[in-house]
Backbone bond lengths (Angstrom), bond angles and torsions (degrees), N, CA, C in turn:
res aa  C-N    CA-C-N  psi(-1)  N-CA   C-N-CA  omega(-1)  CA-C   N-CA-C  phi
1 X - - - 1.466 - - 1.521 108.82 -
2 X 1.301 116.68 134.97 1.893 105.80 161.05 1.155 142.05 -28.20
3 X 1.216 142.73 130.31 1.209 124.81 -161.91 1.548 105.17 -95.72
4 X 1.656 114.24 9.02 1.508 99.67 -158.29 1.528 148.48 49.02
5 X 1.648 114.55 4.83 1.532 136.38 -167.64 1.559 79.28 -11.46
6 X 1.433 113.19 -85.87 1.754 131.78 -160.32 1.737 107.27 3.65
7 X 1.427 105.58 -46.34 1.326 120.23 -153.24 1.703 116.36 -77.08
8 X 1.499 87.89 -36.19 1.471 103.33 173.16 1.523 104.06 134.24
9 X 1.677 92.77 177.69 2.102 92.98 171.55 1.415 106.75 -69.58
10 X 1.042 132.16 -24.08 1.876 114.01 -150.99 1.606 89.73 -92.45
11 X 1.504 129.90 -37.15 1.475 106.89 178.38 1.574 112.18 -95.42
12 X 1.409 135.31 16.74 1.534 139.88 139.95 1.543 98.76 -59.03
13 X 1.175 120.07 -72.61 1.435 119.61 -159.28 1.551 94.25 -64.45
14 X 1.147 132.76 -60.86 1.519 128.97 -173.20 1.579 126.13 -31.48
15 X 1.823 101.10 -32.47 1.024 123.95 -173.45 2.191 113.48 -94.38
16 X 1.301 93.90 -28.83 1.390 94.61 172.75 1.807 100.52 -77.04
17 X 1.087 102.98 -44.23 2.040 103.97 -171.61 1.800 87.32 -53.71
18 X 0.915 132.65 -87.45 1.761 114.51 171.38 0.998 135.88 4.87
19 X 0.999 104.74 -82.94 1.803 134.42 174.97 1.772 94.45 -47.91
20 X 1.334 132.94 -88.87 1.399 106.48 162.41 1.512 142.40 -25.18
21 X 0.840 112.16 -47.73 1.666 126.38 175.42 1.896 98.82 -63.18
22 X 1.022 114.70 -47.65 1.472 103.03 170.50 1.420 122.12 -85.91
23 X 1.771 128.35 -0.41 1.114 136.23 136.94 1.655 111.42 -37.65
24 X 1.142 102.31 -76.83 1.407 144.51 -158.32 2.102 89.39 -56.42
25 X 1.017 111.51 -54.84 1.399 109.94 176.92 1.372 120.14 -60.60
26 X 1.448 104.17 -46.10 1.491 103.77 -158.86 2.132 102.74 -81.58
27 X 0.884 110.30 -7.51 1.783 130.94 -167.86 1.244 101.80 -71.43
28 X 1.293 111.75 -43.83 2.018 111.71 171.01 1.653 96.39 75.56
29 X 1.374 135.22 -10.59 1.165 140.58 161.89 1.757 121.01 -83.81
30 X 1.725 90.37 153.77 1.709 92.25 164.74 0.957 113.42 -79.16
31 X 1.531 127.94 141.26 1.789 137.05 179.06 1.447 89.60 -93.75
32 X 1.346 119.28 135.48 1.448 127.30 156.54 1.424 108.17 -82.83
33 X 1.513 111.62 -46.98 1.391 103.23 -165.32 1.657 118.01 -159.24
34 X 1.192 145.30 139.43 1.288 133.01 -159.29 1.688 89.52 -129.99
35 X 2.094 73.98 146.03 2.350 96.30 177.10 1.633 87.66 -125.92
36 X 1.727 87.19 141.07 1.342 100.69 174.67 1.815 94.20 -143.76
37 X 1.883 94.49 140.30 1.195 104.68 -158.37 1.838 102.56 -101.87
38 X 0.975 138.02 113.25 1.441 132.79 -161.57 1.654 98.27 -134.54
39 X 1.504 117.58 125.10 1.228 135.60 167.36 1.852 108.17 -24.51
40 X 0.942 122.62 136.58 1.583 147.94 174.27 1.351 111.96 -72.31
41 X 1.021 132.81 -170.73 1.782 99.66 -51.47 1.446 137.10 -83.28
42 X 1.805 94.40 137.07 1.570 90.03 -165.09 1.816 118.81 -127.68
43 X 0.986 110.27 -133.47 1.692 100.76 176.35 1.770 100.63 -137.35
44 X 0.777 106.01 76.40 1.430 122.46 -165.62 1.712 97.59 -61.49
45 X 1.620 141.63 -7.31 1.285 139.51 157.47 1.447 118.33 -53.33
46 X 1.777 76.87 -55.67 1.921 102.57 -173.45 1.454 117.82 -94.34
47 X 1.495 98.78 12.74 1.801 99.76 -177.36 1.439 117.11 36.32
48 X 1.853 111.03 43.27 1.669 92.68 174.85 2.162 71.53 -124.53
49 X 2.094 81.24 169.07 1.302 95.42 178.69 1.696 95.69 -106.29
50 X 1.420 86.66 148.82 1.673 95.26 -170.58 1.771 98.33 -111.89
51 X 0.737 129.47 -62.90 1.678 114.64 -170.22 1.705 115.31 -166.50
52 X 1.408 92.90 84.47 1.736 115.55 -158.72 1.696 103.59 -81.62
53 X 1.255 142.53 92.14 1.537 136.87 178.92 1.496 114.55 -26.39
54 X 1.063 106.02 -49.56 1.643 111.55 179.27 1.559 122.54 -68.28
55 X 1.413 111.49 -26.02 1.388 103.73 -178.55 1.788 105.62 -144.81
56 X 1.275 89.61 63.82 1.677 94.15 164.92 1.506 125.29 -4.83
57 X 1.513 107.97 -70.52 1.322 117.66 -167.73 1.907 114.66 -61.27
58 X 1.018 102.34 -3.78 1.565 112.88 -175.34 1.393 106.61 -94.78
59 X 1.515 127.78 3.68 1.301 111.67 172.00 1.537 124.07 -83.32
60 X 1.284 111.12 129.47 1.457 125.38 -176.08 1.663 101.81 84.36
61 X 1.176 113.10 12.19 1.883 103.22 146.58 1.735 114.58 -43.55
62 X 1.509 106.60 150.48 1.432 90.18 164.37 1.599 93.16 -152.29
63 X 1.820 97.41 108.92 1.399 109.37 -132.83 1.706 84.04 -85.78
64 X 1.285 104.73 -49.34 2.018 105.92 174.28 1.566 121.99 -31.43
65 X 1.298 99.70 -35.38 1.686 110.29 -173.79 1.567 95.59 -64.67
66 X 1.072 106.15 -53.08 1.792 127.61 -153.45 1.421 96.88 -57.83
67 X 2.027 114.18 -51.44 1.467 111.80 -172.79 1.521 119.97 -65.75
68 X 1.692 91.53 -36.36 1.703 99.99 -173.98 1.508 111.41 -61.01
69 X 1.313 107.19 -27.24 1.561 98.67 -174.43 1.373 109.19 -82.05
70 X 1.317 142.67 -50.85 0.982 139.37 125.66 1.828 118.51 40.43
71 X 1.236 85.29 -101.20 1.400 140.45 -154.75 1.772 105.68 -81.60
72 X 1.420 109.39 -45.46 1.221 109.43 -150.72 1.268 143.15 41.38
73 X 1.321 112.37 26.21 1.353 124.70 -175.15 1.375 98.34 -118.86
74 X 2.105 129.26 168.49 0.789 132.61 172.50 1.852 109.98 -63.10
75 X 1.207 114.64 141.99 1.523 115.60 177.34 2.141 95.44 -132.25
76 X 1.377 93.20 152.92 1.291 126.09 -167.97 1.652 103.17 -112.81
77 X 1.040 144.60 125.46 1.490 157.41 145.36 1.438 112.81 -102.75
78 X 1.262 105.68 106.07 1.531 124.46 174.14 1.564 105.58 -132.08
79 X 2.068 114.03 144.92 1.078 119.45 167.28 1.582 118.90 -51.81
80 X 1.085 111.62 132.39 1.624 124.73 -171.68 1.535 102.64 -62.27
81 X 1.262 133.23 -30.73 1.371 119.05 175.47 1.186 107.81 -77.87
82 X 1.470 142.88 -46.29 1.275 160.15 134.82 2.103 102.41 4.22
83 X 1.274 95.58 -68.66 1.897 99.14 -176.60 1.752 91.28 -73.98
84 X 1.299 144.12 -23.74 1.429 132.12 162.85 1.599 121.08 -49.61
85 X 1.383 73.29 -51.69 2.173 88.75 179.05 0.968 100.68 -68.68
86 X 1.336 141.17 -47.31 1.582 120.44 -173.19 1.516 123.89 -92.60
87 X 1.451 112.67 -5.85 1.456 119.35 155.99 1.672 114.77 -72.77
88 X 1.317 114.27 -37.12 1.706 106.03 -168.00 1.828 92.79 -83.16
89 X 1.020 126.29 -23.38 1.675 152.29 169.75 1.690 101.95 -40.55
90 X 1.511 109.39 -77.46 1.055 125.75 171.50 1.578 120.21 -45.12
91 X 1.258 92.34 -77.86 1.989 115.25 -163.54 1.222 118.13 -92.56
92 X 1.631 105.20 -12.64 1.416 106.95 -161.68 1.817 127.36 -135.48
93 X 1.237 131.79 -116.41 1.290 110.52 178.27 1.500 119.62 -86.39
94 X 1.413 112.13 -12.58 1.543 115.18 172.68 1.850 98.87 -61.69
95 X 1.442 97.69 -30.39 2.141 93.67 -149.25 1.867 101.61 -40.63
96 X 1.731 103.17 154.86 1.259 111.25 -175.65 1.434 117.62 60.36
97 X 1.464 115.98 21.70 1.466 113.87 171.67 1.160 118.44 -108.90
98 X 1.387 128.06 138.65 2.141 114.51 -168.39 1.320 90.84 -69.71
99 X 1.577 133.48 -37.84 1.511 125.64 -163.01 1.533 93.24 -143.31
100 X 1.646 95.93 165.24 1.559 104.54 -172.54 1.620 94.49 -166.49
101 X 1.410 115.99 119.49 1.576 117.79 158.21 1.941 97.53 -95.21
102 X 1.623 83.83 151.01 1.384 88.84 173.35 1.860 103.22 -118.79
103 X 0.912 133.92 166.32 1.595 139.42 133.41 1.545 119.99 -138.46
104 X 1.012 110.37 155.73 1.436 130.60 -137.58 1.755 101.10 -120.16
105 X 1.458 147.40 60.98 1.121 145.27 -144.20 1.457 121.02 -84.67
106 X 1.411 123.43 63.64 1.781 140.63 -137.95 1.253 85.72 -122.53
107 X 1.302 103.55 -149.46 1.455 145.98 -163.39 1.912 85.57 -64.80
108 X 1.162 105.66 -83.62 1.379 121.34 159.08 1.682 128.51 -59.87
109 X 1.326 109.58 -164.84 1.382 93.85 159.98 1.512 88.95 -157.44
110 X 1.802 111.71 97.78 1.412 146.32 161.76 2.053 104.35 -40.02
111 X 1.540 107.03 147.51 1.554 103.57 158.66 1.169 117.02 -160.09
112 X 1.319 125.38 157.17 1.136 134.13 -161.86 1.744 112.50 -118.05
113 X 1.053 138.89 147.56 1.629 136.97 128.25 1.213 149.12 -103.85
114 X 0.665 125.69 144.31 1.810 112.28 -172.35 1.168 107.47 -153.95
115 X 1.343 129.27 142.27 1.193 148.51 -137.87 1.418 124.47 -179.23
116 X 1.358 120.55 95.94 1.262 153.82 -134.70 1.629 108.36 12.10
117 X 1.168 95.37 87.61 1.886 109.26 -170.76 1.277 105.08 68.84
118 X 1.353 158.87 -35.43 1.173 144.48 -118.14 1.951 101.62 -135.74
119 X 1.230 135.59 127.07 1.408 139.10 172.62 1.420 101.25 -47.89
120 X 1.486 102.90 139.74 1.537 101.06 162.83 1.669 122.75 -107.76
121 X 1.674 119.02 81.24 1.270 127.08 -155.09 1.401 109.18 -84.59
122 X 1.816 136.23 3.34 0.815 120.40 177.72 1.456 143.96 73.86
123 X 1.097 152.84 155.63 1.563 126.92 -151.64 1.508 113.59 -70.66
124 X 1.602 92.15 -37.00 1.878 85.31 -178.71 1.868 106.11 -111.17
125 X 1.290 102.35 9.48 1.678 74.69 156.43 1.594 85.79 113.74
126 X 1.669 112.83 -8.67 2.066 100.23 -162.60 1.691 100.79 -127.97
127 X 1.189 103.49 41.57 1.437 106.91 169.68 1.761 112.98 -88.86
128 X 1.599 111.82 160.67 0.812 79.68 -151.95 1.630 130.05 163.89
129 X 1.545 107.00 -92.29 0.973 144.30 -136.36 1.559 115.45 -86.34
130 X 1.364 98.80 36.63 1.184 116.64 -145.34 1.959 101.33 -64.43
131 X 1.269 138.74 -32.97 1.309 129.39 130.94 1.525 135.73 17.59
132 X 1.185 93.50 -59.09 1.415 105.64 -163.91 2.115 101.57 -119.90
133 X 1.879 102.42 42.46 0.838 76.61 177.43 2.017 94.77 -118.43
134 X 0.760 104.97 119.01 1.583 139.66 175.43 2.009 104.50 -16.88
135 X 1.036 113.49 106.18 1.629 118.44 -170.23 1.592 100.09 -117.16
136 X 1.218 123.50 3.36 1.350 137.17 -164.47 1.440 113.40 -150.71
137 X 1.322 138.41 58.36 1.193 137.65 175.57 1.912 114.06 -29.32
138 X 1.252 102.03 -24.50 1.592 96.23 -174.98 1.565 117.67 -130.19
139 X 1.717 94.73 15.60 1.269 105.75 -177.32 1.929 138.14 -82.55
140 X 1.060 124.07 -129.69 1.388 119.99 -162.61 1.473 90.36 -72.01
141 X 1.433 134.51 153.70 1.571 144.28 136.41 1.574 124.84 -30.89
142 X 0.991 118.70 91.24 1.604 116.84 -179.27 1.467 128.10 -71.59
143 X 1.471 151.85 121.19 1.113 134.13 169.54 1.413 116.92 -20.48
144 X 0.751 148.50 -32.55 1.402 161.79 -132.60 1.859 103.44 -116.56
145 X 1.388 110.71 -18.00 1.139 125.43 -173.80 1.610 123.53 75.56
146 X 1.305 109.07 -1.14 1.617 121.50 165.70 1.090 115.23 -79.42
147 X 1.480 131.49 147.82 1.305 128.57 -167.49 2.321 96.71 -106.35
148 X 1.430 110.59 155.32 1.110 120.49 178.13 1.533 110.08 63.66
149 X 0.747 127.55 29.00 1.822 132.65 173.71 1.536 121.87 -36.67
150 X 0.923 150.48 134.10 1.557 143.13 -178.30 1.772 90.17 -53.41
151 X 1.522 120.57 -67.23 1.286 118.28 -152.71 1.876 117.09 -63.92
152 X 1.349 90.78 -1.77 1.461 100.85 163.18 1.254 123.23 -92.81
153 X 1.268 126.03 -12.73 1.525 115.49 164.41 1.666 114.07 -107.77
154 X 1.413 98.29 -15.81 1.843 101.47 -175.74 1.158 119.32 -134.61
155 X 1.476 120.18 23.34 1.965 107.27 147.25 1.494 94.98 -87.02
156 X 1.811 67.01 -153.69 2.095 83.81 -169.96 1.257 101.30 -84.59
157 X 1.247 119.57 -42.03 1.379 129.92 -166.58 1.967 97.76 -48.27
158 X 1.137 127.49 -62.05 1.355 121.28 154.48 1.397 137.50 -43.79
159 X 1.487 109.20 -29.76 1.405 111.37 158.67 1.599 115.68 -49.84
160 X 0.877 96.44 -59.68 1.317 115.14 -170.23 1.591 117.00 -56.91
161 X 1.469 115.03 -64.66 1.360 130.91 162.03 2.396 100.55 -27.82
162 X 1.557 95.43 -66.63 1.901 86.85 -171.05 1.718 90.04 -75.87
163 X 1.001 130.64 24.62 1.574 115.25 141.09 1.507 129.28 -111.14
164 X 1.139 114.98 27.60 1.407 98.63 -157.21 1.566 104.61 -100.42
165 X 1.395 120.37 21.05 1.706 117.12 163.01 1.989 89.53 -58.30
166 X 1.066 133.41 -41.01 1.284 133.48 -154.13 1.526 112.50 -105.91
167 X 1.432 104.48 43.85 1.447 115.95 154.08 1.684 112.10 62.59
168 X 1.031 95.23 -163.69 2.009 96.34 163.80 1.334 138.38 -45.84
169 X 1.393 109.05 51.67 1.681 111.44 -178.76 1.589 97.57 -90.43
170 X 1.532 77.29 146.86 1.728 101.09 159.91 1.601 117.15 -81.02
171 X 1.248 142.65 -175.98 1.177 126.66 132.83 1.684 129.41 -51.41
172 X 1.541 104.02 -56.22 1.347 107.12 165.55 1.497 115.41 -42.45
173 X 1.168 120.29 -54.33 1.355 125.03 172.41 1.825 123.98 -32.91
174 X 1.313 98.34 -22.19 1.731 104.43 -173.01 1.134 105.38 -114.86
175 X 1.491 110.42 -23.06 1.970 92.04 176.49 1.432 102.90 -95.09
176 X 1.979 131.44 11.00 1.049 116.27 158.52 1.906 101.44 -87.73
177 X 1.404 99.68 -32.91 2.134 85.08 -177.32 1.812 95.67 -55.52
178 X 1.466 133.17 -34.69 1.139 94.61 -148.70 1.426 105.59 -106.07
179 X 1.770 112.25 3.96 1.541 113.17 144.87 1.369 105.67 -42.29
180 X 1.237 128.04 -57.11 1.446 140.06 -139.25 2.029 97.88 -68.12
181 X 1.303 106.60 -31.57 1.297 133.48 -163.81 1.622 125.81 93.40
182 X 1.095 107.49 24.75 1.766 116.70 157.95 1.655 115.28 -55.35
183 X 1.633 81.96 113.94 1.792 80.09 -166.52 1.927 115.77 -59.39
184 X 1.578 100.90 -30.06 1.044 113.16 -165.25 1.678 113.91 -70.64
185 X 1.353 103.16 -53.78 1.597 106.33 158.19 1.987 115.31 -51.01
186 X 1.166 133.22 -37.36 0.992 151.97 -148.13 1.743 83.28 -81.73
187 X 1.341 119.06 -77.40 1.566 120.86 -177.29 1.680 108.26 -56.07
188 X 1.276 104.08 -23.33 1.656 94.26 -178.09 1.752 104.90 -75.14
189 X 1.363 100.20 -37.02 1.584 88.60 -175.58 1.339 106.59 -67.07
190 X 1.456 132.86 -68.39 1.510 151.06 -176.63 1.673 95.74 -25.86
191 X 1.916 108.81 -44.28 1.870 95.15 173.52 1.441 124.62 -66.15
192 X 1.472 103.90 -12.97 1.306 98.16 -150.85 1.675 97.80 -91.93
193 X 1.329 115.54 -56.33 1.434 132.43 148.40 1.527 104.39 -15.18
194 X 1.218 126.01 -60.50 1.709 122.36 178.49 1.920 93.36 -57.44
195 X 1.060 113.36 -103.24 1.067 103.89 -157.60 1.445 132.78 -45.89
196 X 1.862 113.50 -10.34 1.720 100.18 167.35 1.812 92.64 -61.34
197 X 1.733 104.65 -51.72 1.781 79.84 -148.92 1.330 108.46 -73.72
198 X 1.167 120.59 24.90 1.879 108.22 168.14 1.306 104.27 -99.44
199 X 1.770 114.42 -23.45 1.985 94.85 151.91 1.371 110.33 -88.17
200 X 1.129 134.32 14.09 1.633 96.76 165.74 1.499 106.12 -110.59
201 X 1.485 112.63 6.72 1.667 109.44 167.46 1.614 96.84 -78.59
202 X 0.807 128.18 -27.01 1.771 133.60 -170.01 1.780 94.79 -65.57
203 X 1.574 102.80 -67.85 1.564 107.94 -178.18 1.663 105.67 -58.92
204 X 1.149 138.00 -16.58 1.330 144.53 -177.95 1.410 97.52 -70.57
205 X 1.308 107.12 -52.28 1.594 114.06 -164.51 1.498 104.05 -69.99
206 X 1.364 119.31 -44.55 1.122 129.27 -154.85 1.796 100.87 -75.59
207 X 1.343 129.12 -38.19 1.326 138.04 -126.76 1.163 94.03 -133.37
208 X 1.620 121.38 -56.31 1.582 117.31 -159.58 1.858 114.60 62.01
209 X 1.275 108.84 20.41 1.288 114.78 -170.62 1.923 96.62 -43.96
210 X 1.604 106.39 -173.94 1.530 113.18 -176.62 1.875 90.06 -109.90
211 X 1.067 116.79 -43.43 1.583 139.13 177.64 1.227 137.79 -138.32
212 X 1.769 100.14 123.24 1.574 108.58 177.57 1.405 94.47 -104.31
213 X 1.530 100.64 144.12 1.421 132.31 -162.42 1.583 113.22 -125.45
214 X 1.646 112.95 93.38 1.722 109.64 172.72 1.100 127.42 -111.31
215 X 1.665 105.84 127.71 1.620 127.32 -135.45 2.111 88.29 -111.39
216 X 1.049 124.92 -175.55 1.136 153.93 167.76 1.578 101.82 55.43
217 X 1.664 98.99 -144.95 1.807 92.73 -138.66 2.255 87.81 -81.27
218 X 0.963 114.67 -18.43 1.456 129.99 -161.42 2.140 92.18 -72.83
219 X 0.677 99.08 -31.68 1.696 136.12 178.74 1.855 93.41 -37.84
220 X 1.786 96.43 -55.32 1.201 109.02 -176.03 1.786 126.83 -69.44
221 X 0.786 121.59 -9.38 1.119 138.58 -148.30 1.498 97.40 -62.69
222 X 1.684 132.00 -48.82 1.175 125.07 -179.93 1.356 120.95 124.02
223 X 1.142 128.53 144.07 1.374 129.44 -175.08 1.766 133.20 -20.34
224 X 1.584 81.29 -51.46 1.757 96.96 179.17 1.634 109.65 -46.60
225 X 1.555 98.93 -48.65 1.499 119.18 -161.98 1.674 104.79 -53.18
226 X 1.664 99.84 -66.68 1.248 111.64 -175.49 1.904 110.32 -56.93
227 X 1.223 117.27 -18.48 1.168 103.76 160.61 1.076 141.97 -110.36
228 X 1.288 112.88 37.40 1.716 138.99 174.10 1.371 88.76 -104.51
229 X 1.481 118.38 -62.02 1.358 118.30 -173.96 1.365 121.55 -35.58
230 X 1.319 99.18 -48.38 1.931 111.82 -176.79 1.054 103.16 -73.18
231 X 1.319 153.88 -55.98 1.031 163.10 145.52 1.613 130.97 -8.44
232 X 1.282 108.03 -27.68 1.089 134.16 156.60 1.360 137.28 -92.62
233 X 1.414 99.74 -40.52 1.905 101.33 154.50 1.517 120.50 -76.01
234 X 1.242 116.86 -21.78 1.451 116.40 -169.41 1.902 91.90 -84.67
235 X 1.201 105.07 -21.86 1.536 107.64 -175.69 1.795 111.48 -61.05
236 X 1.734 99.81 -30.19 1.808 107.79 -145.52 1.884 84.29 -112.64
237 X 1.612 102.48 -44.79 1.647 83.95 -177.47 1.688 114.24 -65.35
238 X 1.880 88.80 -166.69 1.349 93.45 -168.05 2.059 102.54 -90.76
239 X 0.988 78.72 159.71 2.041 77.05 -161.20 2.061 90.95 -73.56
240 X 0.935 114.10 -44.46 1.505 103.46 163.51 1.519 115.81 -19.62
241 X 1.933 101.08 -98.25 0.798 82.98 158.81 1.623 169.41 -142.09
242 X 1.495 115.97 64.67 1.237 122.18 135.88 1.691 139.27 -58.90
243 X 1.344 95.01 19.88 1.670 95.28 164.19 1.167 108.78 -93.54
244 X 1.723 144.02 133.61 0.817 169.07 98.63 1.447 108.18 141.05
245 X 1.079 120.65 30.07 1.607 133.93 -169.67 2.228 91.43 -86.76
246 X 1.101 80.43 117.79 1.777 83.17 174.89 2.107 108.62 -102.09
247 X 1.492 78.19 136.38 2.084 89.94 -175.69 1.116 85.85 -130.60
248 X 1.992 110.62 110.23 1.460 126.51 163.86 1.318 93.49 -139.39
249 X 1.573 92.12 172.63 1.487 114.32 178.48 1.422 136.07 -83.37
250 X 0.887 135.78 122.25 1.356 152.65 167.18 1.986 103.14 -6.81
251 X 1.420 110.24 139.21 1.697 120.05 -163.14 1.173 74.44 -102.57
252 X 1.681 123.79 -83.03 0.760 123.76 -126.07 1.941 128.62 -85.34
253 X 1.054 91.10 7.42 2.184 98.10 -177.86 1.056 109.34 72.39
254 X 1.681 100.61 -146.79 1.702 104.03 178.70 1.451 99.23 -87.06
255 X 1.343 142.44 46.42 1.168 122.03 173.90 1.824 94.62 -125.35
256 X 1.166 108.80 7.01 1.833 112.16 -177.50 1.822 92.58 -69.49
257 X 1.505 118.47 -46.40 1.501 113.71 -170.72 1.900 114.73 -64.00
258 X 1.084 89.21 -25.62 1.594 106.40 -178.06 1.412 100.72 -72.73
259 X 1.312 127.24 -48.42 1.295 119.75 -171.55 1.229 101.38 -84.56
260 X 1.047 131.99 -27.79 1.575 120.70 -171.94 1.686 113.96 -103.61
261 X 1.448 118.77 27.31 1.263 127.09 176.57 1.916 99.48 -116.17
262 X 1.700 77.02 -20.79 2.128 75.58 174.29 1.200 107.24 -111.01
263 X 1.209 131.68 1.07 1.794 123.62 144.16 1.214 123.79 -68.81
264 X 1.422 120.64 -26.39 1.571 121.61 179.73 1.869 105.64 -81.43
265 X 1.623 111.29 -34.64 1.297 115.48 175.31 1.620 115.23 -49.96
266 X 1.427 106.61 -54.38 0.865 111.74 -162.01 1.721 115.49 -73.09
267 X 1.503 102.33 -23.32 1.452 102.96 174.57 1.485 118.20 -108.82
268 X 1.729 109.99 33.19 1.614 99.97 168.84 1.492 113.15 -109.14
């Protein structure tokens, strides 16, 4: 359902406590315990959100308090790319992999790890964050207040931004002009493709993961895309190891956060 952002936090959240509660009704089961996956970065112990780029007004929510009372049941607060990675991990294109990075190619660009079943959250909870990791020391201004950010040159939300001589595009919207052969969409994708895979040769280097996993609407883009992408990390990592590291797309939709906010529930 919409979340209404426009409106503010108290009728987003008003509207998710619902939306559960009519989960929760229609299930004919006892709930032990509910995961809810909410944009980063947050305190995933204390289930409060601490200072999310995308939604300002959500800092110092403390969204666990909110469900438990609710609810009275135990509740789980985990980063929403985080319950992605461990749903496509679980159920989906990670399954049967010892390791799996995820990123999430939205508004932002969300990520996940996982590592033999289990998230790798790091001492305080903000590992990760692979988004906001800087490919441009002197580059664009990030929400986040870091300058050159990955999610500034390679979500959609940046797609979109180096298109905007052309009015109301989507992302989808430009990798169909530059199917079409729009030169201008055409170089925007080919940039964008360069710089994801020069971070995921970085995470290659760094991780040696078994599978990189690309989630959201950028996700869609299509064969060509995904093989510029590879093509480009296999170009920057180390040829070690980038042998046999597989970069596909996301199975499961928006229902990967759903499943992977009730795998973390169920195992905290």
């Amino acid at each position: 359902m919409p979340t209404l952002k426009e409106q503010g936090k108290n009728k987003v959240i008003s509207r998710l406590l619902d939306a559960a509660a009519g989960v929760i009704k229609r299930s004919g089961v006892k709930i032990k315990a509910i995961g809810a996956g909410c944009p980063g970065p947050l305190d995933s112990k204390k289930g409060e959100i601490l200072s999310p780029p995308n939604l300002p007004d959500w800092r110092g929510v403390r969204l666990k308090k909110i469900i438990e009372r609710r609810f009275r049941i135990p509740a789980v607060v985990e980063n929403d790319a985080n319950c992605a990675g461990l749903g496509e991990a679980m159920s989906g294109a990670g399954r049967g992999s010892s390791s799996m990075v995820l990123l999430t190619l939205g508004t932002g660009i969300g990520s996940a790890i996982v590592l033999d079943g289990k998230l790798w959250t790091g001492k305080g909870g903000f590992a990760s964050e692979l988004g906001h990791v800087s490919i441009d020391y002197n580059g664009l201004k990030c929400g986040c207040g870091n300058r050159g950010c990955l999610e500034m040159y390679a979500s959609a939300t940046a797609v979109v931004r180096r298109r905007k001589a052309a009015g109301k595009m989507t992302a989808e919207d430009v990798y169909k002009a530059a199917e079409k052969g729009d030169k201008i969409s055409r170089r925007i994708v080919d940039e964008t493709a360069v710089y994801l895979g020069a971070a995921i040769a970085n995470i290659i280097n760094a991780l040696d993961p078994e599978t990189i996993v690309l989630a959201g609407g950028m996700s869609k883009a299509g064969k060509k895309f995904f093989y510029k992408v590879e093509k480009a990390a296999k170009e920057r990592a180390l040829k070690e190891a980038s042998k046999g590291v597989r970069i596909v797309p996301a199975e499961l939709g928006e229902d990967a956060g759903i499943i992977g906010a009730a795998w973390r529930a169920k195992n905290s």
